[in-house]
C-alpha positions in Angstrom: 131.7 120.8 36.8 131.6 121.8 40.6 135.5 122.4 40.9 135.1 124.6 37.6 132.8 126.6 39.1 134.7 126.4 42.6 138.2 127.8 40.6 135.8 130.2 38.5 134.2 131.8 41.8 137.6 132.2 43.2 139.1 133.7 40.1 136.9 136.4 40.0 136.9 137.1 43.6 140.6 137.8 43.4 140.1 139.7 40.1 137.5 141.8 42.3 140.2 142.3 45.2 142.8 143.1 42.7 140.3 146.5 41.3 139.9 147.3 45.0 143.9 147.1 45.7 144.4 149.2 42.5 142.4 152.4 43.8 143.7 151.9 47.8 146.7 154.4 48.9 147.2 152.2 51.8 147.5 148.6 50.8 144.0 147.8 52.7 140.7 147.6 51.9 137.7 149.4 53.5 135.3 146.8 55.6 132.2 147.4 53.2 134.1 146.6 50.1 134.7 143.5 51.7 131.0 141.9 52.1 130.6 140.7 48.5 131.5 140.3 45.0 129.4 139.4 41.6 129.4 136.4 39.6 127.8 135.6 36.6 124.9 138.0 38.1 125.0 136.2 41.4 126.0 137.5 44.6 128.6 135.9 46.5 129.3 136.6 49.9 133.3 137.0 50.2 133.6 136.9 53.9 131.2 136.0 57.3 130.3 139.4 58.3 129.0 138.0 62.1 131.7 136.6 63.9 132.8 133.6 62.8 136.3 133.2 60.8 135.8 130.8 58.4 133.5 131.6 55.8 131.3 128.9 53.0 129.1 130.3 50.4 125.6 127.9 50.8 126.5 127.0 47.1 130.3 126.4 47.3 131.0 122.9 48.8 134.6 124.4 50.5 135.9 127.9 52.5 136.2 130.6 50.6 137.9 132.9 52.9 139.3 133.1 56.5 139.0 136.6 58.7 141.5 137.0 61.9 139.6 140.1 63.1 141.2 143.3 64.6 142.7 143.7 68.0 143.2 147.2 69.4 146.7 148.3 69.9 147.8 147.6 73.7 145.2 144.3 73.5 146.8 141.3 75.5 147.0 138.9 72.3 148.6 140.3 69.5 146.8 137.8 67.0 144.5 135.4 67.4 146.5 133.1 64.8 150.5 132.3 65.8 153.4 131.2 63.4 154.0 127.2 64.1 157.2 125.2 64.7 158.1 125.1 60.7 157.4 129.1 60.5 153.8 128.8 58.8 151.5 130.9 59.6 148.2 128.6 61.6 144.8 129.4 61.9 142.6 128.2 64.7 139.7 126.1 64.4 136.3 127.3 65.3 136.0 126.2 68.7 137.3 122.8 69.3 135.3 120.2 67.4 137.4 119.3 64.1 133.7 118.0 62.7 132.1 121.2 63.2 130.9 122.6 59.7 133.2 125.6 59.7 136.4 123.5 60.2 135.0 121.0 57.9 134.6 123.5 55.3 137.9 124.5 55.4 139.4 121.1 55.2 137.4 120.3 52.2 139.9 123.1 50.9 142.5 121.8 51.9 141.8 118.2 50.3 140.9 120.2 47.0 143.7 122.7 47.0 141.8 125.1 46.3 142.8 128.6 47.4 141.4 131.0 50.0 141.4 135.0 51.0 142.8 136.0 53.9 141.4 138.9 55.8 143.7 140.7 58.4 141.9 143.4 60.6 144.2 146.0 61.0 141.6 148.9 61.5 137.8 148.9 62.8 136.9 149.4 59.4 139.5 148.1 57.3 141.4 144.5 56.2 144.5 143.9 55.0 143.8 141.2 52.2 146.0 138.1 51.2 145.6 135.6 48.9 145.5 133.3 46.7 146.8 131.1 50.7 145.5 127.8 50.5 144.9 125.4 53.8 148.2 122.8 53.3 148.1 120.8 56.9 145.4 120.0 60.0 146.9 119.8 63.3 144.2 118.4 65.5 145.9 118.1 68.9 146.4 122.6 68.7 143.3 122.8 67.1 145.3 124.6 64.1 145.1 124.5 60.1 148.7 124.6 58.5 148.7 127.4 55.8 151.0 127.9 53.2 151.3 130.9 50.4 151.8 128.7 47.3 150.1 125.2 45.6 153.8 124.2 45.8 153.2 123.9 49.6 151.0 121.3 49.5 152.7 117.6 49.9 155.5 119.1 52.3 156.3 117.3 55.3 156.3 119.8 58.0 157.8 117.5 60.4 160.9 117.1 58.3 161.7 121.0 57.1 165.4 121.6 57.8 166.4 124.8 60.0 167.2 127.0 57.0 163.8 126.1 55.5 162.2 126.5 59.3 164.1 130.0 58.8 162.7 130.8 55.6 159.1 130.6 55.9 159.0 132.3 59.2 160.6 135.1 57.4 157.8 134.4 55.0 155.4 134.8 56.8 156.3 137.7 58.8 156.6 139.5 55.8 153.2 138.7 53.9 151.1 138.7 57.0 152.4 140.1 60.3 154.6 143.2 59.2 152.0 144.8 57.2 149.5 143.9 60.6 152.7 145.0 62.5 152.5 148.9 60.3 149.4 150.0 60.6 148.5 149.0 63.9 151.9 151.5 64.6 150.4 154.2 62.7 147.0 154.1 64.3 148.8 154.3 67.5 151.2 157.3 66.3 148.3 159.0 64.2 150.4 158.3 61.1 152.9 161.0 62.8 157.0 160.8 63.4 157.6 160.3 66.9 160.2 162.1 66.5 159.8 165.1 64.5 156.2 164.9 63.8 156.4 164.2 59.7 152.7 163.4 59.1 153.3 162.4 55.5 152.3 158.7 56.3 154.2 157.1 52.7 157.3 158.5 54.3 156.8 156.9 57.8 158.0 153.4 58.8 157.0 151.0 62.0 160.4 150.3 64.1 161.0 147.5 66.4 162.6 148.7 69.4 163.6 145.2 69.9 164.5 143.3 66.3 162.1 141.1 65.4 164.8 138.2 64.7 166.1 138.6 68.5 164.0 137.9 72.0 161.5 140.4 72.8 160.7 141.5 69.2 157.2 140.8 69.0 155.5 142.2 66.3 153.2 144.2 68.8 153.0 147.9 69.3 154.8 148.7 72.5 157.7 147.4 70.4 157.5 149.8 68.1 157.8 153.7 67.2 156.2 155.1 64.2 159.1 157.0 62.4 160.4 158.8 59.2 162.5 157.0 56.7 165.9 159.6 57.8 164.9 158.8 62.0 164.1 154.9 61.2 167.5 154.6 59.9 169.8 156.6 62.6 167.3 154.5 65.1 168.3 151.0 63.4 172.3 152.6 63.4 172.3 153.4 66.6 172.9 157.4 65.6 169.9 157.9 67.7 168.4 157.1 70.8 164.6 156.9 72.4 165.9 156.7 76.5 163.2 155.1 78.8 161.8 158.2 79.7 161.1 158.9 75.8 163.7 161.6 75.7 166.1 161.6 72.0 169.6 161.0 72.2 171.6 161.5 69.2 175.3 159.8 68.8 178.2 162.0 71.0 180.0 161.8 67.3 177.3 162.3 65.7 176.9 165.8 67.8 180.1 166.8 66.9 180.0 166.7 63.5 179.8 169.8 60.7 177.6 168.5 57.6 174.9 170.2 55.9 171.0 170.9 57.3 169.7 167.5 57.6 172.5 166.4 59.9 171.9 170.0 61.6 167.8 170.2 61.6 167.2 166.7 61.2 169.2 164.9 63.9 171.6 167.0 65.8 168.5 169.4 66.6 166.6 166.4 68.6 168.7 165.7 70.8 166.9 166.4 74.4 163.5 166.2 72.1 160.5 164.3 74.5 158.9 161.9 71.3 155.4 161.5 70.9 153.5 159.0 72.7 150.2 157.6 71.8 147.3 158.2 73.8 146.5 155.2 75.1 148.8 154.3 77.8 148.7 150.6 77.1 150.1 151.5 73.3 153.2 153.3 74.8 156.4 152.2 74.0 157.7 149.7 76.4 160.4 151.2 78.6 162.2 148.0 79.1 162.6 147.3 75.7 163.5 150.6 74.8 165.9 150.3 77.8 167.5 147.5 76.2 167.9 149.3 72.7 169.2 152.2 74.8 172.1 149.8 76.1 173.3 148.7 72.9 173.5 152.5 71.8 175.4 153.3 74.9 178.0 149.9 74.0 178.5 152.2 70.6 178.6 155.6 71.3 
């Protein structure tokens, strides 16, 4: 009867998420809708709302849900959670006691299968929310629980994954936690603005790595990126245009040339010379060095 009642609880937390998804424009959910959900007339707590990561409801007997909080834009660690050797994403333990409740709790999840929420801070007051992730491995000497994004997961032997399979759940990963992180921590920074030419229609608006995040340096991080429209994203990624060191736009020498209709006119060819937006904050600035790579390899083909 208690794993029916653990698998019920979790079922309609997830149903509760999935109303809260179904009214939000942004893919997020606001902190305070985040506290606590109903079942069968009882309240359940979804998430620990002082501090620690790993939450247990008093009457579950395993986690519930795991919370990496938010770091400011320009903050020296860009996650308190990493992506291990096999390209799963890890969470830490609390502290560094594997027999501490918390890390016990989560465990017992793990030894269960039964599947968790993950809360990404991406705002002060708002979470990116994944799930159903389940705990699939303990590394005691990091300190690290394994996670995975399907039941399939469990069983694996991480030591054992070929490159290719390395490969594809890094890619994974990067897409259903640290690109979305990656976004919205660009458009905080960029006040959901084009750096470029200022479009503040933030559907329309993408976070660019300066520096791919396949190659070295392309940490998903904001001094690595540039918030930017859909048409500037593109001619930035084709190497059309250019953001120079000193945040000036350079647009293609053949591109500059060319006779087409107004985008090409008003859209490109028109910010060439333009000074792009900055954030605020210093620390969220684009880096210069990375930009001064990108810069080279638009120089190699212009």
């Amino acid at each position: 009867m208690d794993a029916i009642r653990e698998l019920a609880v979790r079922e309609a937390m997830f149903n509760h998420l999935d109303g809260l998804l179904a009214s939000s424009s942004d893919d997020t959910i606001h902190r305070d809708n985040t506290a606590e959900f109903s079942f069968l007339g009882e309240r359940i707590v979804m998430r620990q709302l002082y501090g620690r990561g790993i939450h247990k409801p008093q009457t579950l007997s395993a986690a519930l849900s795991i919370t990496t909080t938010f770091r400011a834009p320009g903050a020296k660690k860009p996650y308190d959670d990493s992506i291990g050797e096999e390209g799963l994403p890890r969470y830490k333990y609390e502290g560094t006691d594997p027999d501490l409740w918390t890390n016990q709790a989560l465990r017992r999840a793990m030894e269960t299968e039964l599947p968790l929420v993950y809360f990404i801070g991406v705002r002060p007051d708002a979470f990116l929310v994944r799930y159903p992730v389940f705990v699939i491995g303990d590394d005691p000497a990091r300190h690290e629980f394994v996670l995975g994004f399907s039941r399939a997961d469990f069983g694996i032997d991480l030591a054992k994954l070929s490159a290719p399979e390395k490969v594809y759940y890094a890619r994974l990963t990067k897409q259903r936690l640290h690109q979305p992180r990656f976004r919205q921590q660009i458009l905080i920074a960029y006040d959901s603005s084009c750096a470029v030419c200022r479009l503040r229609h933030e559907r329309l608006l993408d976070a660019a790595h300066i520096i791919g995040d396949s190659e070295l340096g392309g940490d998903p991080i904001v001094q690595n990126g540039l918030a930017l429209c859909k048409i500037h994203h593109a001619a930035f990624d084709a190497n059309f245009l250019a953001v120079r060191p000193d945040y000036r736009v350079e647009i293609n020498k053949r591109l500059m040339e060319e006779v087409d209709g107004p985008m090409l006119k008003h859209g490109l060819q028109e910010m060439h010379g333009v000074e792009i937006s900055v954030p605020r904050s210093r620390s969220s600035r684009p880096d210069p060095e990375r930009l001064a790579i990108k810069y080279q390899e638009f120089q190699r083909v212009s």
